[in-house]
C-alpha positions in Angstrom: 0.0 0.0 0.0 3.2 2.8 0.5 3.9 2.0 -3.1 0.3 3.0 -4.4 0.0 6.3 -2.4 3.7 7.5 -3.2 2.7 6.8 -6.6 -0.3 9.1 -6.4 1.6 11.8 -4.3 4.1 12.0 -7.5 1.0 12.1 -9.9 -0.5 14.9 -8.2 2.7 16.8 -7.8 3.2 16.6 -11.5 -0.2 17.7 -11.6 0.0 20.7 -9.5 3.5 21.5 -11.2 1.4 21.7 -14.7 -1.0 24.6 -12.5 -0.7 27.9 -14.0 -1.5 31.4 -12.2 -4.7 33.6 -13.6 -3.6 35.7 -16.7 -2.7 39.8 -16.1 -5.5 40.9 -18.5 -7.9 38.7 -17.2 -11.2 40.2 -15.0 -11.1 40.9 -11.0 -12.7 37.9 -9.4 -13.0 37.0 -5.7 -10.5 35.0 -3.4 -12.4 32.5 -2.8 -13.0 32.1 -6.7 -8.9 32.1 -7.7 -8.5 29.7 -5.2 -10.9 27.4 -6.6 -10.2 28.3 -10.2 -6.4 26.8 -8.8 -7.7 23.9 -7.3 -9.9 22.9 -10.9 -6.7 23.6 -12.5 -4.3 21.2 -10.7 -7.6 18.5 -10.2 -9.0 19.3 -13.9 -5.1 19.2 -15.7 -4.7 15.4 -16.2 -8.5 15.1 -17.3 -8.4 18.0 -20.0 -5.1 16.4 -21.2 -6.6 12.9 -21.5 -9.9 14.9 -23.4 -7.4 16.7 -25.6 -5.2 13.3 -26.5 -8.4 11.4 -27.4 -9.5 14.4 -29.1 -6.5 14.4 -31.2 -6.4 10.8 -31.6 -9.5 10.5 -33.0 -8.9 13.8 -35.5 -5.7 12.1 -36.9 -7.1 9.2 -37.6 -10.1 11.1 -39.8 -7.9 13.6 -40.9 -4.7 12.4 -42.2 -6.4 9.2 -45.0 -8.3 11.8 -46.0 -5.7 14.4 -46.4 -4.2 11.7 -48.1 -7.3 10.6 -50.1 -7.5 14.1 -51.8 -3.9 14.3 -52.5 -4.6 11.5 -55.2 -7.8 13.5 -57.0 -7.6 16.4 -59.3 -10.7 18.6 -57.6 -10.5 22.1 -58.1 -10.9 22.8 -53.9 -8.2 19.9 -53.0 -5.5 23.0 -51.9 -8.4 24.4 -49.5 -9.8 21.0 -47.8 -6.5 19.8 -46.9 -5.6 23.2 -45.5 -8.7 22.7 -43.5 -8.0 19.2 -42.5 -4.6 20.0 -41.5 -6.5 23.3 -39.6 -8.8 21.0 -37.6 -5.9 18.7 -37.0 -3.9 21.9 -35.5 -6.6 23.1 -33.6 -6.9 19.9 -32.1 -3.6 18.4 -31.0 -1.2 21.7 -30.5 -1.8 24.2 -27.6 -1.0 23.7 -23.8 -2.5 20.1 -22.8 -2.6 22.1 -19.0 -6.4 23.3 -17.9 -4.8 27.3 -17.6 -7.6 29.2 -15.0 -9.8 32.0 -17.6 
């Protein structure tokens, strides 16, 4: 039993370590919200990066055959549906995989 629950104090170090402070430009909110907006953050971090992966997964595996796909036709919008295949695919799986506080 030690094992398991050093192994989940190093998980939610690494969690708390991926925990990011409110933006400058951001709106005045109340103590009570930043600290909970903190506590979402460290708690909320290894779900949204699980969401994202799956999330990015699952575009690659539509996006790239089809990128693909249309690289072998001749239609006249091929240029402009791969840009926006390879534009989902960006949006998707680049960008912090950390839940940052709004």
């Amino acid at each position: 039993m030690p094992f398991a629950f050093g192994r989940a104090l190093l998980v939610c170090l690494i969690c708390a370590g991926c925990a990011t402070s409110r933006p400058s430009d951001s709106p005045p909110i109340s103590a009570n919200a930043a600290d909970g907006q903190g506590v979402a953050s460290v708690i909320g971090t290894p779900f949204h990066a699980l969401f994202k992966a799956a999330g990015c997964l699952v575009t690659a595996i539509i996006a790239v055959p089809s990128a693909a796909a249309l690289a072998l036709t001749d239609r006249g919008a091929r240029d402009e549906e791969q840009l926006e295949l390879y534009a989902g695919l960006g949006h998707n799986c680049y960008g912090s995989y950390a839940l940052e506080p709004i």
